[in-house]
Steps between C-alpha positions, in 0.01 A plus 500: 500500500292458800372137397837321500533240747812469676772174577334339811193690479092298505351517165139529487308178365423446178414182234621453185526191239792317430603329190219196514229764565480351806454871777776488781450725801757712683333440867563144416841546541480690814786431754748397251748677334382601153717652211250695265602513121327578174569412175305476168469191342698337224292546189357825661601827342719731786 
């Protein structure tokens, strides 16, 4: 597991959309404290 990113460690940027479509950027974010955390939505299978 070479990839995983570790407590305290940079991420590298990346977009995504949230749940209004609207994108949301992780370099927008940059300086604060950011808790990354995935989850599928309600009516989504998973």
């Amino acid at each position: 597991m070479k990839d995983v990113i570790k407590v305290g460690q940079e991420a590298m940027d990346f977009s995504l959309k949230d749940q209004n479509g609207k994108e949301v950027n992780l370099k927008d974010f940059r300086g604060k404290k950011v808790l990354l955390s995935f989850h599928p939505l309600a009516w989504t299978a998973g």
